[in-house]
KOLKESE-793292 format. One line per 8 residues: number of its first residue (from 1); their letters; for each residue y, x, z negated of N, C-alpha, C, O. Coordinates in Angstrom, 2 decimals, padded with zeros to 5 digits. Example, Ala and Ser with C-alpha at 12.3 -4.5 7.8 and 13.67 -1.06 7.14 Angstrom:
BEGIN
1 = as = -005.69 013.19 -007.80 -004.50 012.30 -007.80 -003.30 013.20 -007.80 -003.32 014.24 -008.46 | -002.25 012.85 -007.08 -001.06 013.67 -007.14 000.03 012.90 -007.87 001.14 013.41 -008.04 .
END
This chain:
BEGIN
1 = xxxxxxxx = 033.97 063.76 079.32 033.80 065.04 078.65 032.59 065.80 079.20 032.74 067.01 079.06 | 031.64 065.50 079.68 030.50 065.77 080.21 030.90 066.72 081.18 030.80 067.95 081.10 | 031.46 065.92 082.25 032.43 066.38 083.58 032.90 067.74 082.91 032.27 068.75 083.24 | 034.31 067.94 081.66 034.50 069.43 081.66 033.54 070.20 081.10 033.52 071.38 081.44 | 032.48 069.69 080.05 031.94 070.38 079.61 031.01 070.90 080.84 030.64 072.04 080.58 | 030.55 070.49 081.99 029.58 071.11 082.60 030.70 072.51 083.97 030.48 073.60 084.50 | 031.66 071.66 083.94 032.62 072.62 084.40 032.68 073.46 084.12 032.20 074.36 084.81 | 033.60 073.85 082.36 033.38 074.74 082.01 032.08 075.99 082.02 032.24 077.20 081.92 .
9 = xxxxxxxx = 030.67 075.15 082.18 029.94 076.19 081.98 029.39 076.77 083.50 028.87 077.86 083.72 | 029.73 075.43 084.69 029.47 076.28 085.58 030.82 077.66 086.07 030.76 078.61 086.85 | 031.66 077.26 085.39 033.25 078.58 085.47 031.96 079.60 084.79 031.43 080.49 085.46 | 031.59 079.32 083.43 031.43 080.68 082.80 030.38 081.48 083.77 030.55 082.68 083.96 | 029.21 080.71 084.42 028.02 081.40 084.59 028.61 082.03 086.28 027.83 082.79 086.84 | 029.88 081.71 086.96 030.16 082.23 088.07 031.15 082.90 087.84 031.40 083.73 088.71 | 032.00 082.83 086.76 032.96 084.15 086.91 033.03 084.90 085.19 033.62 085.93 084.86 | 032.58 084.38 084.71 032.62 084.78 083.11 031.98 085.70 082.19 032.31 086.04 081.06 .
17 = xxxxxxxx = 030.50 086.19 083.31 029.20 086.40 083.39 028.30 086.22 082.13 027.11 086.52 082.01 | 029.35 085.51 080.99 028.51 084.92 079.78 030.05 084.30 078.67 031.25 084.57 078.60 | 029.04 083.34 077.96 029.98 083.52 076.80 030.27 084.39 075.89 029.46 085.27 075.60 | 031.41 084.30 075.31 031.53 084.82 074.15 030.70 084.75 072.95 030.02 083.73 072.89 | 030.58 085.58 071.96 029.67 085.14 071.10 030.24 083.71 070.21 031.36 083.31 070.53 | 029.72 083.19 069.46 030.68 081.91 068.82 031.63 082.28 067.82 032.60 081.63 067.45 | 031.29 083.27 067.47 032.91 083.29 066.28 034.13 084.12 067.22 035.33 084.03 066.99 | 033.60 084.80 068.14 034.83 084.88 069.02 035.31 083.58 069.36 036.41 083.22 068.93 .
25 = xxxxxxxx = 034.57 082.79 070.13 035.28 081.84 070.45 036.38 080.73 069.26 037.54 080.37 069.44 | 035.62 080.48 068.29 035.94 080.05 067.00 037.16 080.64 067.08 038.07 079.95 067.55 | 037.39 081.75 066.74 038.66 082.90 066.58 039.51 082.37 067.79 040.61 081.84 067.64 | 038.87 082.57 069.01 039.68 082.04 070.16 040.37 080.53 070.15 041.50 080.27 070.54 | 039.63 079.83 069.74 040.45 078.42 069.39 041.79 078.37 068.64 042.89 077.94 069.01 | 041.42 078.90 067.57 042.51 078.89 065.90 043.48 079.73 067.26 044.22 078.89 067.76 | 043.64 081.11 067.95 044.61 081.50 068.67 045.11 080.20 069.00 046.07 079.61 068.50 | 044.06 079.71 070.25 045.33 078.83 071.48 045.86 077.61 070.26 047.03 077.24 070.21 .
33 = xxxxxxxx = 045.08 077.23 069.57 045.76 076.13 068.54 046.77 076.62 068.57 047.70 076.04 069.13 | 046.93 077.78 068.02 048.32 078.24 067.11 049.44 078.62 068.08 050.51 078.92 067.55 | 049.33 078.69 069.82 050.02 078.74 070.85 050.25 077.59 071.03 051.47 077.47 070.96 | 049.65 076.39 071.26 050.11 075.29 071.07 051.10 074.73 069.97 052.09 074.06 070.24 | 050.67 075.12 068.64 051.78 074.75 067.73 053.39 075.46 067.62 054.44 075.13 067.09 | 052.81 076.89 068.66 054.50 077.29 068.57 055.04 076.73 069.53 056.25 076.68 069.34 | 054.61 076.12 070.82 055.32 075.27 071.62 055.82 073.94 071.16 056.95 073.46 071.32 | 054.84 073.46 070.58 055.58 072.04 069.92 056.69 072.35 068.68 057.76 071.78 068.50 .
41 = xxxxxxxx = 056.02 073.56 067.81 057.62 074.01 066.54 058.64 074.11 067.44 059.73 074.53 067.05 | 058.48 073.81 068.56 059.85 074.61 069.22 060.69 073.04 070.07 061.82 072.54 070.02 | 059.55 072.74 070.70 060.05 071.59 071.68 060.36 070.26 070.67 061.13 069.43 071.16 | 059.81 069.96 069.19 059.27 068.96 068.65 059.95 069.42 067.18 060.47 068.53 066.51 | 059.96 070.55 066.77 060.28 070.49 065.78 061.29 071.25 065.71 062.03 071.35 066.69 | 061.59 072.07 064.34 063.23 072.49 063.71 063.39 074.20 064.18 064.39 074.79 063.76 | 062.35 074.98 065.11 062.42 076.36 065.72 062.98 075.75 066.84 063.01 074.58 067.24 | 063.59 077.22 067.39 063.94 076.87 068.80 063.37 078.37 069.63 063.02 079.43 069.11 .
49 = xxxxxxxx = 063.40 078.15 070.50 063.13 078.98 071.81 064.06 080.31 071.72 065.23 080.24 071.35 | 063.46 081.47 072.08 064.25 082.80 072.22 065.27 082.78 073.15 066.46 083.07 073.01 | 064.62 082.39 074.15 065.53 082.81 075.62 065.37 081.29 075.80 064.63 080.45 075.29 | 066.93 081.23 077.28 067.02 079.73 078.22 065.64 080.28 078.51 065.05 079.98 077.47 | 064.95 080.76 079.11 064.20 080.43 080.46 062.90 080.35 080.01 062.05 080.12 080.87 | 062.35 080.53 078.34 061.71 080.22 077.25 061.07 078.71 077.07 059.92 078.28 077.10 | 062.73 077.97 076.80 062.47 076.94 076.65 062.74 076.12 078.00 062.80 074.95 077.64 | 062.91 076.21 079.28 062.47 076.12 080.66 061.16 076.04 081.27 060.58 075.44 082.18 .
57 = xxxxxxxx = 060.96 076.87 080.38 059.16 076.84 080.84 058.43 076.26 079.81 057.25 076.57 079.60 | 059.05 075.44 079.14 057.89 074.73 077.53 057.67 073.64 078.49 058.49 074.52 078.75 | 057.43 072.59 079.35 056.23 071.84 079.38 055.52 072.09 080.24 054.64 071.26 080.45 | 055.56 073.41 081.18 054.17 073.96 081.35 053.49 074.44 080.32 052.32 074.13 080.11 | 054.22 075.31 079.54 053.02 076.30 079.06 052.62 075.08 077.80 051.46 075.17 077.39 | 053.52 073.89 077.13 052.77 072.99 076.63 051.07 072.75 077.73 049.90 072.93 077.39 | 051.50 072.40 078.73 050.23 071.59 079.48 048.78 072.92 079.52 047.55 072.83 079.62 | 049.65 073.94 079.40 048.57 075.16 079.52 048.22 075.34 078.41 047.05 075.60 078.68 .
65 = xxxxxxxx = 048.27 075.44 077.12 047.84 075.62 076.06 047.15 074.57 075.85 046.18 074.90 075.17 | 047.15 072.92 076.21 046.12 072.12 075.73 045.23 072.22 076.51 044.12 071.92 076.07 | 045.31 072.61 077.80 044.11 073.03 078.90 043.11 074.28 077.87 041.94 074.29 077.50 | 044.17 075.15 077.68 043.07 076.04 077.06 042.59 075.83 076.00 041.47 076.31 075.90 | 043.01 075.20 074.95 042.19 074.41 073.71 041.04 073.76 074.19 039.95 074.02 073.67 | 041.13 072.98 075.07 039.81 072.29 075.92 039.19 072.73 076.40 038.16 072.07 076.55 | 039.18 074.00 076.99 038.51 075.02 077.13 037.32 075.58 076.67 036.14 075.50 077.02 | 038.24 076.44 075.38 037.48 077.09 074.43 036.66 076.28 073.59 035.64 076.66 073.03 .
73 = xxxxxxxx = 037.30 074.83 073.51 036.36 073.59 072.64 034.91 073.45 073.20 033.82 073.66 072.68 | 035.44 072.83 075.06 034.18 072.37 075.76 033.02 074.28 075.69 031.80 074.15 075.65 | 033.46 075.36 075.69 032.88 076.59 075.37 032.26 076.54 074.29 031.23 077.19 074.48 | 032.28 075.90 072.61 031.88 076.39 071.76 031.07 075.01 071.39 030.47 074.87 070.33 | 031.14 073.97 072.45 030.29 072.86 072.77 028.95 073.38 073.14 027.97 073.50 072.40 | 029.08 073.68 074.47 028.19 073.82 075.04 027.43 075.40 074.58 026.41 075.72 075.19 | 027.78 075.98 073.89 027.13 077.36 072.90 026.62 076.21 072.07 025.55 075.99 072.64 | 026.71 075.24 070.97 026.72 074.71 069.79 025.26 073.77 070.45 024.20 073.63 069.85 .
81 = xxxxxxxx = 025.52 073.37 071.47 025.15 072.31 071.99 025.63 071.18 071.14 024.99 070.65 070.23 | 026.89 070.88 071.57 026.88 069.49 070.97 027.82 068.89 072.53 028.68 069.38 073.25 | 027.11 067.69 072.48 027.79 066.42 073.51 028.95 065.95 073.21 029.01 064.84 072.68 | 030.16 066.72 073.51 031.43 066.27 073.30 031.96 064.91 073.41 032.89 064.51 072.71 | 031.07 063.86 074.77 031.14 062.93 074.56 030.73 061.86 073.59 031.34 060.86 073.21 | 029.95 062.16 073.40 029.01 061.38 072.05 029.78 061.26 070.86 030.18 060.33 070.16 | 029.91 063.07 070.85 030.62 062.99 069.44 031.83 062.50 069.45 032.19 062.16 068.33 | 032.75 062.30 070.43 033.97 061.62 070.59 033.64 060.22 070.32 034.08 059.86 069.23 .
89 = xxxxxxxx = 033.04 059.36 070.95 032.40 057.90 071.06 032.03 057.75 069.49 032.47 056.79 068.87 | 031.34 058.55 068.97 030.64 058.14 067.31 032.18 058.05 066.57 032.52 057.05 065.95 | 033.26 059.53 066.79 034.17 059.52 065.61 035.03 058.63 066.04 035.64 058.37 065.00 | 035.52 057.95 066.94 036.18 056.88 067.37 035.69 055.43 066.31 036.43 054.81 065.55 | 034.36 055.22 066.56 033.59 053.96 066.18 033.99 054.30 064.25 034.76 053.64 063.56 | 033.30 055.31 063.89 033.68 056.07 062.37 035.27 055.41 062.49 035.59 054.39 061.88 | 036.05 056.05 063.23 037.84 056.09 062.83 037.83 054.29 062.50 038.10 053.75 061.42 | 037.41 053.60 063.86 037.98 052.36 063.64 036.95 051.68 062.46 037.50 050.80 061.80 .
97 = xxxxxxxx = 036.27 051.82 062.29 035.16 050.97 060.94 036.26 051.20 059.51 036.97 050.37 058.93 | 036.00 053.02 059.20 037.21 053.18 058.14 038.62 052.58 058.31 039.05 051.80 057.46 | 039.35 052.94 059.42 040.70 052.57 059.22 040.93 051.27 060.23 041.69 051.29 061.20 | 040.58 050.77 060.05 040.51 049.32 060.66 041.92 048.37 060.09 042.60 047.73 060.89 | 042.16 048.41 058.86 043.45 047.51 058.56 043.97 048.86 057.86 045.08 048.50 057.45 | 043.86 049.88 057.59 044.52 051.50 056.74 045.91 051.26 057.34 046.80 050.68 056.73 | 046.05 051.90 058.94 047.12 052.55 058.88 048.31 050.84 059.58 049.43 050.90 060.08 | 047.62 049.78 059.38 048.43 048.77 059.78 048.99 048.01 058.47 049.86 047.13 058.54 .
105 = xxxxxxxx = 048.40 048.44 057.30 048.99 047.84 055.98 050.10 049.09 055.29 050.93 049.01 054.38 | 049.76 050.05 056.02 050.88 051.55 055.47 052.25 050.99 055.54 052.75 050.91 056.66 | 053.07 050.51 054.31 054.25 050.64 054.84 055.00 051.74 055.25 056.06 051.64 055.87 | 054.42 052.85 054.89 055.44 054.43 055.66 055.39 054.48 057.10 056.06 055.38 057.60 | 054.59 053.54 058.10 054.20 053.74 059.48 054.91 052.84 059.80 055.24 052.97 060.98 | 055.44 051.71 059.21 056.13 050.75 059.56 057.86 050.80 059.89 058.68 051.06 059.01 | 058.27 050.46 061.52 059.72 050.99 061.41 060.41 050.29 060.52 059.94 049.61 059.60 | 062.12 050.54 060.95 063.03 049.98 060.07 063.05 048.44 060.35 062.42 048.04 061.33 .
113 = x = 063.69 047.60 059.62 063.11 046.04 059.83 064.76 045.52 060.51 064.94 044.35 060.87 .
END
């Protein structure tokens, strides 16, 4: 994460000529989120695609919409200053401490027998 986050900011300071302020970006996230979720309502769930050539082009523009979520994330990182890696590494260690036997005693996660 380091790697895009410093990417990203050497993109911004050579072609970007700054960031956005942070609630743009903020704002900018909730967008590509919500471009991402109409690709998956579509590929994944019960919508479908306008046009053939619509749903022809869903696992690029899937792969492009999570590029740009990562984006605007590693962007409102490095505005925030926070170490995307770190904080990934801590909520991982958090996930597995809490759900350590959670989602393996769920019988709803469990297939058919």
């Amino acid at each position: 994460m380091k790697v895009y986050q410093k990417r990203v900011d050497d993109w911004i300071r050579e072609f970007g000529v700054r960031y956005f302020d942070v609630k743009t970006n903020g704002l900018l996230l909730a967008e590509e989120v919500g471009e991402l979720a109409r690709i998956l309502a579509r590929t994944h769930g019960e919508q479908s695609f306008k046009t053939v050539d619509e749903a022809a082009a869903a696992r690029s523009a899937l792969e492009e919409e999570m590029a740009d979520v990562l984006f605007v994330l590693c962007c409102l990182a490095n505005q925030l200053e926070v170490d995307l890696e770190k904080a990934f590494t801590d909520n991982m260690e958090k996930k597995t401490n809490r759900d350590r036997k959670r989602h393996v005693q769920n019988d709803k996660l469990k297939g058919p027998e």
